[in-house]
N, CA, C and O atoms as CSV, one atom per row, in Angstrom:
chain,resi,resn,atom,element,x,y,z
A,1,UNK,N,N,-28.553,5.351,11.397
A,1,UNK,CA,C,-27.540,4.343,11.244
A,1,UNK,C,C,-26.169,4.995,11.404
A,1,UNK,O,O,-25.992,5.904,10.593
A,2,UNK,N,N,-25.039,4.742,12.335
A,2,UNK,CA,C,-23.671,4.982,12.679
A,2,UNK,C,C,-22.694,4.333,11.651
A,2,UNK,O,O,-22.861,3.235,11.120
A,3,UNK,N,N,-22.114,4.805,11.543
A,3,UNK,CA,C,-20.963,4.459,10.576
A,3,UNK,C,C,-19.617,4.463,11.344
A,3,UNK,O,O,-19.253,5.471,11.950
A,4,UNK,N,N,-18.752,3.127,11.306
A,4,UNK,CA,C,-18.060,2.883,12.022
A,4,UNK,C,C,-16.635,3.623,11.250
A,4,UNK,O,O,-16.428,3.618,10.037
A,5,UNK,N,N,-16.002,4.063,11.998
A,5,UNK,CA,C,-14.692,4.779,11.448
A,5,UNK,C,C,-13.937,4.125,11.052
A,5,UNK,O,O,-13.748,3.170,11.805
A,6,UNK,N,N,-13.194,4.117,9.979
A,6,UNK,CA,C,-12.284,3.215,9.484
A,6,UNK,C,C,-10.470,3.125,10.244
A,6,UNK,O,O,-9.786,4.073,10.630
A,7,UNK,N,N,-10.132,1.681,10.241
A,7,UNK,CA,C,-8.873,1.086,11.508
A,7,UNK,C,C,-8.155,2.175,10.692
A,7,UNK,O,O,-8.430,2.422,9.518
A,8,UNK,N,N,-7.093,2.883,11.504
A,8,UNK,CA,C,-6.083,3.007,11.212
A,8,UNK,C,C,-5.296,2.389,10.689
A,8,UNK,O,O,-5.564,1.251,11.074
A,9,UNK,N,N,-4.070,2.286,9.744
A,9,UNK,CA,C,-3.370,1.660,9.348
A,9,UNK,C,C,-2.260,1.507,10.530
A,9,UNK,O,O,-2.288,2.235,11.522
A,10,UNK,N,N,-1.013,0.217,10.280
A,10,UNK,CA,C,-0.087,0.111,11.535
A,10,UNK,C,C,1.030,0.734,11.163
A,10,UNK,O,O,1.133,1.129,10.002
A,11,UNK,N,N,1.986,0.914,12.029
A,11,UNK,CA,C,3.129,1.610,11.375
A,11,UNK,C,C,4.255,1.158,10.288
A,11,UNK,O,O,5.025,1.955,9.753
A,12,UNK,N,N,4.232,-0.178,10.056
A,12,UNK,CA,C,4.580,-0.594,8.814
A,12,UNK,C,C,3.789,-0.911,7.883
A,12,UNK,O,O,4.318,-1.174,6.803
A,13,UNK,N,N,2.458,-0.984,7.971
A,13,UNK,CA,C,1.814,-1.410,6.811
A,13,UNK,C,C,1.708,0.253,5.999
A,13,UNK,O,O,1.271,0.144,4.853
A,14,UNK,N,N,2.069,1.887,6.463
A,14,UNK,CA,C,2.140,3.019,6.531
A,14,UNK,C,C,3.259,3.258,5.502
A,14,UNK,O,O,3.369,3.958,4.496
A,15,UNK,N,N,3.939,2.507,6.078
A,15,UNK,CA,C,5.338,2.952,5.328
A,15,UNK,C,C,5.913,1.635,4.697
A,15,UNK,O,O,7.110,1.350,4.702
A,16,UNK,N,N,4.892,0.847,4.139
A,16,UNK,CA,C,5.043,-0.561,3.633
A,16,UNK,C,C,6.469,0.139,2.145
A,16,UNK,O,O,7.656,-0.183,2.174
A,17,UNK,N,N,6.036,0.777,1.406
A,17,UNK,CA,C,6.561,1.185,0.097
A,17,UNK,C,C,7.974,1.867,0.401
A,17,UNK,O,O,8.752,1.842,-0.553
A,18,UNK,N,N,8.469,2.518,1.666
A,18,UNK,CA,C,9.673,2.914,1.972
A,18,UNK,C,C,10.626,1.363,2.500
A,18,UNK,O,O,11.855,1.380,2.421
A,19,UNK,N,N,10.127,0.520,2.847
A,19,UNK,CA,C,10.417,-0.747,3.142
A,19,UNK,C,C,10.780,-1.552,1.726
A,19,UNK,O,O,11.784,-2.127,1.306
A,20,UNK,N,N,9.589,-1.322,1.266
A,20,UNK,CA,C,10.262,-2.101,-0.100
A,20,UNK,C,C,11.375,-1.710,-0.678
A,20,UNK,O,O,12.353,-2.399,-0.970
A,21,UNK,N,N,11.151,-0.260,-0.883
A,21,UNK,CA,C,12.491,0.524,-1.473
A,21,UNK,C,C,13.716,0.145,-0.720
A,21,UNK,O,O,14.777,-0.171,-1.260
A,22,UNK,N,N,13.502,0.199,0.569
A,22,UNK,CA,C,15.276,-0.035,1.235
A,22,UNK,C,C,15.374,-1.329,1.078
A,22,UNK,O,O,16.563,-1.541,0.838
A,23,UNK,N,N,14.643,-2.568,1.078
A,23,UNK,CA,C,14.953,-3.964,0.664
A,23,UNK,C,C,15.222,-4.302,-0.555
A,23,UNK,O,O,15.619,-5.437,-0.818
A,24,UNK,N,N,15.057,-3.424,-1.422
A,24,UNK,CA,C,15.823,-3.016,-2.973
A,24,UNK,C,C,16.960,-2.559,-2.693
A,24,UNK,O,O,17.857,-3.358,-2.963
A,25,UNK,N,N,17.378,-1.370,-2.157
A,25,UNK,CA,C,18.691,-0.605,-2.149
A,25,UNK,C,C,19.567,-1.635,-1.439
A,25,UNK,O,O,20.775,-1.815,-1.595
A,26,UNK,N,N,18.646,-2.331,-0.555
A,26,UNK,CA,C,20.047,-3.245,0.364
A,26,UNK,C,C,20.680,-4.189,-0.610
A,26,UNK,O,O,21.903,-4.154,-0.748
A,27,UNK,N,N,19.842,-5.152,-1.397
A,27,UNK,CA,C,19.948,-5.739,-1.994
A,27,UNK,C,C,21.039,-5.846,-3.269
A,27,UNK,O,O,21.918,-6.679,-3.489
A,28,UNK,N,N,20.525,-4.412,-4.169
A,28,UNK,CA,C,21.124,-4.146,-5.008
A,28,UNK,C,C,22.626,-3.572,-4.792
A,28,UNK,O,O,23.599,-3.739,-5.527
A,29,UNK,N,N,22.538,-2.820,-3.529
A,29,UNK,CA,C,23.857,-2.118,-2.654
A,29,UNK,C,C,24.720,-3.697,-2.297
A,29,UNK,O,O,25.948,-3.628,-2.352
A,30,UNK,N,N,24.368,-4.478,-2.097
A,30,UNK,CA,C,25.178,-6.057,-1.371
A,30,UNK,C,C,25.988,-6.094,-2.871
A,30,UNK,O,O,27.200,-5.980,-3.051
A,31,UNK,N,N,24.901,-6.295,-3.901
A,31,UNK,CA,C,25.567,-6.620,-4.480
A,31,UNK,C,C,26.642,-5.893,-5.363
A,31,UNK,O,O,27.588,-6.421,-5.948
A,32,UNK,N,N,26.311,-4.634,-5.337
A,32,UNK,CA,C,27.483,-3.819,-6.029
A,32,UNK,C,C,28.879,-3.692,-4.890
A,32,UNK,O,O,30.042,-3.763,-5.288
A,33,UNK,N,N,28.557,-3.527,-3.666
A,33,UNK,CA,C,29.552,-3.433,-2.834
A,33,UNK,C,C,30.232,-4.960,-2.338
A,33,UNK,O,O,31.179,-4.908,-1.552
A,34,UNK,N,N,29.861,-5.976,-2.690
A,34,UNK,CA,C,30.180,-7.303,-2.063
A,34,UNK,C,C,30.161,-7.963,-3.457
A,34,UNK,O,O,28.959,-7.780,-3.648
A,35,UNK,N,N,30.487,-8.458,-4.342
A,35,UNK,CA,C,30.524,-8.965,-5.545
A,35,UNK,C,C,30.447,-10.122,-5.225
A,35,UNK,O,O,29.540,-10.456,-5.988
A,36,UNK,N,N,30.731,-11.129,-4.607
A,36,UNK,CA,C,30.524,-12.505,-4.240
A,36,UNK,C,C,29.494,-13.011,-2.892
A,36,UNK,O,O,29.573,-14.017,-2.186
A,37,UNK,N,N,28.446,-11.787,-2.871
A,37,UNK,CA,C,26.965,-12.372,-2.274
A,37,UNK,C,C,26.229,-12.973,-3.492
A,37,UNK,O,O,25.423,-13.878,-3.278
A,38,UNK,N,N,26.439,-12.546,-4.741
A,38,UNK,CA,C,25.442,-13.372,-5.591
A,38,UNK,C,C,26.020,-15.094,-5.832
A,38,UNK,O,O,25.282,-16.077,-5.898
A,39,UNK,N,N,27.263,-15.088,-5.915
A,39,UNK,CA,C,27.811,-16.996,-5.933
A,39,UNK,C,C,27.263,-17.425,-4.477
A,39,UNK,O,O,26.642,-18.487,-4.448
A,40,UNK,N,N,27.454,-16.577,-3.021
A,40,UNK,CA,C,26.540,-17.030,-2.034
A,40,UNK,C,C,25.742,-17.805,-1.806
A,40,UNK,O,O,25.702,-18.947,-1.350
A,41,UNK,N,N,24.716,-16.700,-2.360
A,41,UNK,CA,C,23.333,-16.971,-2.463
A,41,UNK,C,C,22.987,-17.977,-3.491
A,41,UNK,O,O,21.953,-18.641,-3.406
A,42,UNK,N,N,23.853,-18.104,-4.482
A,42,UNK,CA,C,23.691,-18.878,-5.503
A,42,UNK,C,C,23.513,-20.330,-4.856
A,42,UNK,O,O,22.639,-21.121,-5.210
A,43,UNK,N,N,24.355,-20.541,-3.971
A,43,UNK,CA,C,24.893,-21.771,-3.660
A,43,UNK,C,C,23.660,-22.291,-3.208
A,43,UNK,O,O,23.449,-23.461,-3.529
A,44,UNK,N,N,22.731,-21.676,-2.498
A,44,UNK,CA,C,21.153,-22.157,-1.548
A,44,UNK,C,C,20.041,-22.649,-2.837
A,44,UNK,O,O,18.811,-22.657,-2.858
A,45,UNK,N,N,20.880,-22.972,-3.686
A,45,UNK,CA,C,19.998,-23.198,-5.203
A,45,UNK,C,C,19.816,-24.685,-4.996
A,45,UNK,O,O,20.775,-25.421,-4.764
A,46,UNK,N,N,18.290,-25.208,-5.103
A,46,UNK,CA,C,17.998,-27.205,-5.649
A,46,UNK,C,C,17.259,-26.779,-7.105
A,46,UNK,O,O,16.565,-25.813,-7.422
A,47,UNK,N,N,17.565,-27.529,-7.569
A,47,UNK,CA,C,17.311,-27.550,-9.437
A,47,UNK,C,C,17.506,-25.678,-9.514
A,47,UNK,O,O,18.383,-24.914,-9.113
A,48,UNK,N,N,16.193,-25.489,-10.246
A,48,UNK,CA,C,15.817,-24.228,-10.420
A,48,UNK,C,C,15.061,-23.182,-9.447
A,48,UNK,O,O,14.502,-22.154,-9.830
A,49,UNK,N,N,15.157,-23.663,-8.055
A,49,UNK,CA,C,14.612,-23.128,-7.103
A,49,UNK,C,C,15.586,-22.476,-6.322
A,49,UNK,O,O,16.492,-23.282,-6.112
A,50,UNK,N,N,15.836,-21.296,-5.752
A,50,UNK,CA,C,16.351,-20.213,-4.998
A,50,UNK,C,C,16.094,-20.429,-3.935
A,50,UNK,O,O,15.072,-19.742,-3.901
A,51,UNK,N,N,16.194,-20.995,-2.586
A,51,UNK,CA,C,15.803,-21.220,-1.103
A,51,UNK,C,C,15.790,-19.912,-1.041
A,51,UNK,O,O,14.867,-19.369,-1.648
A,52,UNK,N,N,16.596,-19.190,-0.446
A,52,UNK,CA,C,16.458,-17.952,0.097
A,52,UNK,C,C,15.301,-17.053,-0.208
A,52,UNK,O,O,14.733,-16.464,0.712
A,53,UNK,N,N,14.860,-16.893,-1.657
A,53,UNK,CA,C,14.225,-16.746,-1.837
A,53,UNK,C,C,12.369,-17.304,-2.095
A,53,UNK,O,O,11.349,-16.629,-2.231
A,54,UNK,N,N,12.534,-18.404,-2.078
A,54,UNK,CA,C,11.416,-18.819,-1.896
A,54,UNK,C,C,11.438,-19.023,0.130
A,54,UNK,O,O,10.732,-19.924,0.583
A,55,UNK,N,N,11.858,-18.575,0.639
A,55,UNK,CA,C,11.852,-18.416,1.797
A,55,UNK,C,C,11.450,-17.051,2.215
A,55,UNK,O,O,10.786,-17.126,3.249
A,56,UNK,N,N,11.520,-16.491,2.025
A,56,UNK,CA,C,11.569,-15.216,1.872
A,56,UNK,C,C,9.905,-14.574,0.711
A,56,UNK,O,O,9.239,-13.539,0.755
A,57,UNK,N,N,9.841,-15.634,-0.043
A,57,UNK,CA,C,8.360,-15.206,-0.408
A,57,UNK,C,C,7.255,-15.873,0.465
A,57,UNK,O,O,6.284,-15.266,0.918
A,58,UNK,N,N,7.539,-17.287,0.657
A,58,UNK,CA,C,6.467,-17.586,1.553
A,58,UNK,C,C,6.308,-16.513,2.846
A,58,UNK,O,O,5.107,-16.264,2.946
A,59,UNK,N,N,6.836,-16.015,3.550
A,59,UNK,CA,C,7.006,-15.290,4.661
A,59,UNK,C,C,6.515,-14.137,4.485
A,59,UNK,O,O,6.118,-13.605,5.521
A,60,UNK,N,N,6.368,-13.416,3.324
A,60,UNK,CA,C,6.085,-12.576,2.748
A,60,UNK,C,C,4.055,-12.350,2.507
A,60,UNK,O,O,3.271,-11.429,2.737
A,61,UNK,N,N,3.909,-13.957,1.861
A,61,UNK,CA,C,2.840,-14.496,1.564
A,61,UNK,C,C,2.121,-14.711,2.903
A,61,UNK,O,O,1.038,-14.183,3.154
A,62,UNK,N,N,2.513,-15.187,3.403
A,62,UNK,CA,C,1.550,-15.696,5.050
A,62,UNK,C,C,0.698,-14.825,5.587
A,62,UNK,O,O,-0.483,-15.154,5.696
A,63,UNK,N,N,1.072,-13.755,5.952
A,63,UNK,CA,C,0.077,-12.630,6.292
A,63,UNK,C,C,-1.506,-12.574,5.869
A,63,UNK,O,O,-2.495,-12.737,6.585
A,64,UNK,N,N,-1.415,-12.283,4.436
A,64,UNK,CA,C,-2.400,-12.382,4.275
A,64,UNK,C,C,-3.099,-13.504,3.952
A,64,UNK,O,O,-4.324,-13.382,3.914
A,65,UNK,N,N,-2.639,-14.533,3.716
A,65,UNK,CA,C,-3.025,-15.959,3.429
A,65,UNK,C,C,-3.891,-16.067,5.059
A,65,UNK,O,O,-5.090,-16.319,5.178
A,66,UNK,N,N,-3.190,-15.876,5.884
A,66,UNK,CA,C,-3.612,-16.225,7.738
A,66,UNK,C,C,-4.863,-15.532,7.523
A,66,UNK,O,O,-5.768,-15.947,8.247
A,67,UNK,N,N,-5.110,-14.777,6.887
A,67,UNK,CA,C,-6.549,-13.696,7.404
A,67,UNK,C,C,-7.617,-14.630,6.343
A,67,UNK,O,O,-8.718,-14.110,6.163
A,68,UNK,N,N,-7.400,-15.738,5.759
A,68,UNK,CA,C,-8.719,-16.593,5.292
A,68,UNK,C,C,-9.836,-17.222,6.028
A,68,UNK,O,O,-9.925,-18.385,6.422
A,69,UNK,N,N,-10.456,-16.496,6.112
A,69,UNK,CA,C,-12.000,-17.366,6.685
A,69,UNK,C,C,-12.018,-18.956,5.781
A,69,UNK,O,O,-12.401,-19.319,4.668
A,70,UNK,N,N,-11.377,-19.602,6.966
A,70,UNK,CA,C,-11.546,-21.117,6.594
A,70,UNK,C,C,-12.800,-21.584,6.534
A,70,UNK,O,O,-13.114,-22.208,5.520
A,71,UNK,N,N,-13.677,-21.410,7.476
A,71,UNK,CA,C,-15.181,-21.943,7.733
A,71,UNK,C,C,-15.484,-21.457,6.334
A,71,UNK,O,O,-15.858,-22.436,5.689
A,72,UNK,N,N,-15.485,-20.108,5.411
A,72,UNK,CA,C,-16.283,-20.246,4.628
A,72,UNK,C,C,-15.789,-21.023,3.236
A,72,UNK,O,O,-16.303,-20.849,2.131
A,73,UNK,N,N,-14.589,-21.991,3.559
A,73,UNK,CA,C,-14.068,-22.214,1.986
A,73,UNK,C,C,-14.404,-23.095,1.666
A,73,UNK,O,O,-13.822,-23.478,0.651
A,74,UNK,N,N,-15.234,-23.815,2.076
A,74,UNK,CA,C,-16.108,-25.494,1.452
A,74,UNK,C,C,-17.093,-24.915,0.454
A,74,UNK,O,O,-17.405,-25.581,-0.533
A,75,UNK,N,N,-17.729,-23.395,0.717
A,75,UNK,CA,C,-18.480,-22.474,-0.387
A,75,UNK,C,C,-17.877,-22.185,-1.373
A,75,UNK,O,O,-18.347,-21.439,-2.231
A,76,UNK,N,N,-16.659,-22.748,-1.443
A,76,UNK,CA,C,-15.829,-22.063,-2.870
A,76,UNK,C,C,-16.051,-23.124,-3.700
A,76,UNK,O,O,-16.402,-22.896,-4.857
A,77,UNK,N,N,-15.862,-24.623,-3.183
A,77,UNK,CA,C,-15.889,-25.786,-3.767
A,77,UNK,C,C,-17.295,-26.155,-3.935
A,77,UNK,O,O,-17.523,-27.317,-4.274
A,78,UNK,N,N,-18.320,-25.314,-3.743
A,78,UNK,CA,C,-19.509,-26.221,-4.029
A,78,UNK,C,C,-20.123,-25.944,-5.338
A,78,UNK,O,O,-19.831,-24.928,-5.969
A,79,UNK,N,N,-21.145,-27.006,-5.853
A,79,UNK,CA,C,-21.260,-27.064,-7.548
A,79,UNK,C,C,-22.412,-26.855,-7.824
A,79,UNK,O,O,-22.772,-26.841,-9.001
């Protein structure tokens, strides 16, 4: 029996954690160097919801949500 070699990873999913970090530093850097990106951003606010950010999580989310084997999810619901 052969054993199939495992995928390589891609070049951002590699360096996924240096990505996060600079989307922290940018973030936190906006706001120490720009003091009025947070009233900005504020402004993209309905009730208690953040657009930008819930924009920004769905987009985030999709990836792996897309890789669901639909055909098998009527097996999740059965009793």
């Amino acid at each position: 029996m052969q054993e199939e070699c495992p995928k390589k990873l891609s070049f951002l999913d590699r360096l996924l954690t240096l990505w996060i970090f600079l989307a922290m530093a940018v973030g936190v850097g906006s706001g120490y160097f720009f003091p009025g990106v947070e009233g900005f951003i504020n402004r993209f606010q309905i009730g208690t919801t953040n657009l930008p950010i819930a924009i920004g999580l769905i987009l985030m989310m999709y990836p792996p949500l897309a890789k669901v084997k639909y055909e098998e999810l009527p097996t999740c619901f059965e009793t």
